[in-house]
N, C-alpha and C positions, 0 to 999 in steps of 0.2 A: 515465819519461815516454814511451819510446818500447820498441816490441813487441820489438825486438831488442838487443846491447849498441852500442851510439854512438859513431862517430865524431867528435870535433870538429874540421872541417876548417881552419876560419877563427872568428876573431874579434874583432869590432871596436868598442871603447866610445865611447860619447855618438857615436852614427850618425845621419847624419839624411836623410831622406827627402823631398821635396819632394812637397806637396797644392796640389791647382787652388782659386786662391780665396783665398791664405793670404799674409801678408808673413811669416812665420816656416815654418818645416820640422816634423816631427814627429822631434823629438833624443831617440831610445832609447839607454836605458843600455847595451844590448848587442845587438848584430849577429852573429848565428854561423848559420854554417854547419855541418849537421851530417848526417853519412851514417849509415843506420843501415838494416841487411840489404842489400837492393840500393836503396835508398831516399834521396835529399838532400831535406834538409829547409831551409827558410829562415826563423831563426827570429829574429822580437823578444823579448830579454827584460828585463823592467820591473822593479828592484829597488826594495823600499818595505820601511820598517822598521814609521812608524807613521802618517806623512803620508798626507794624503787621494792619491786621483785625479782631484785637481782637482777641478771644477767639473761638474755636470751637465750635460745637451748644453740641457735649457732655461735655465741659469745664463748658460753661455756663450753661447747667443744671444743672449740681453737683449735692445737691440734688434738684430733681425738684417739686419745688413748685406747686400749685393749679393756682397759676396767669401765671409760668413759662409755664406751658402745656400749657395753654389757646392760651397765644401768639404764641408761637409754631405750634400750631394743627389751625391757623386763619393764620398763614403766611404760611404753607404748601398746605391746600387748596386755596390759592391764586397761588401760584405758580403751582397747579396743581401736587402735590406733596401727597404721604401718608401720614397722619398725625401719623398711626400704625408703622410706620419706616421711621422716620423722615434722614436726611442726616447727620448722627452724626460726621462723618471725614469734614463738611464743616464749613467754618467759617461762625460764626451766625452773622457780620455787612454785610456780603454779602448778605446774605437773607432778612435780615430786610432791606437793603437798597433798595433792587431788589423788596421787598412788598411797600414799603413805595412808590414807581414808578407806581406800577397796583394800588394801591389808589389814587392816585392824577391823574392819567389819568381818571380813574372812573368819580371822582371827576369832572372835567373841559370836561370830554367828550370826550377826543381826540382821535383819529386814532390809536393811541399806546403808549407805554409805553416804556423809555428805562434807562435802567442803565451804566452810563460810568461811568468807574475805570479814572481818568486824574493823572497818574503818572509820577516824575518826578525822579524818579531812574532811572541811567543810566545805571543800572545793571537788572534794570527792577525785581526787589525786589519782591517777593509776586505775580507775571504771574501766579508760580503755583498753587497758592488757587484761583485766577479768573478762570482758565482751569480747575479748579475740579469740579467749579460752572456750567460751559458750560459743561459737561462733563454730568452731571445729567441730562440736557435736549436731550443729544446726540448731543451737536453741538461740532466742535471745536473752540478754541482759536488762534488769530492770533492776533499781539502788531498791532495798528494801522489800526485795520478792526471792522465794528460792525457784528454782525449777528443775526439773529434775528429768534426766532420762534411763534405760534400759540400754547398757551396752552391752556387745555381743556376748559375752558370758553369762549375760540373764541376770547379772549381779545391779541392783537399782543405783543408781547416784542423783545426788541432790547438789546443788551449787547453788551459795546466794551471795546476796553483799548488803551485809549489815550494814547500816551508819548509825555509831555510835555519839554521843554528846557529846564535844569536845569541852564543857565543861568539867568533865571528868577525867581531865587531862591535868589541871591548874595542882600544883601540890600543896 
């Protein structure tokens, strides 16, 4: 996932991050911090076996509330995104997970920000809502590669999709 071998400095499960607009948090499976050449990274990563990512962002608006927008129009300008036409075919834990990453980089200062999907479908379940998500920034998708772009606030981000062993699934 990253151009040199990695450090992992820190790390912290079910993290949650605090969104404008919201009576809940965005709670990622995993919080780490990772240094890698001269480089810290601050990373969410989202463990899925076979479950969706939730809901669409137009599922979840339904009707959209006053708080609903807010979050909304505060995660799209993070991303570098319209807030006037938000990405309604994407799944909205992608987004909030991929904000919940540019805040905690903020946060801690580091180099960049990145979201990894760490899936343990061997079917690789759900690639194509991560691909739809790279797809909005113009990048593409590839299972076990990160890629990473430069959004408008100069703040770097990195996206990959792990595939994990689902032998490490068996208890």
């Amino acid at each position: 996932m990253f151009d040199a071998p990695a450090e992992l400095l820190l790390a912290l499960p079910e993290y949650k991050v605090p969104l404008p607009g919201g009576t809940t948090q965005s709670q990622n499976d995993v919080f780490a911090l990772v240094r890698h050449a001269d480089q810290t990274c601050a990373a969410m990563i989202e463990g899925k076996v076979n479950e969706p990512f939730d809901k669409t962002v137009a599922e979840w608006l339904g009707t959209p509330s006053e708080g609903k927008q807010m979050r909304l129009s505060h995660i799209c300008q993070l991303l570098g995104l319209d807030p006037e036409q938000p990405p309604l075919h994407l799944c909205y834990q992608l987004l909030h997970r991929t904000a919940s990453a540019l805040i905690e980089a903020r946060r801690f200062k580091t180099d960049e920000a990145a979201m990894i999907i760490h899936s343990f479908s061997p079917k690789r379940l759900r690639f194509d809502d991560f691909a739809a998500l790279l797809n909005v920034f113009g990048l593409s998708a590839e299972p076990d590669t990160a890629v990473s772009t430069t959004l408008p606030s100069g703040q770097r981000l990195r996206l990959g999709w792990a595939s994990g062993d689902p032998r490490f699934l068996a208890m």
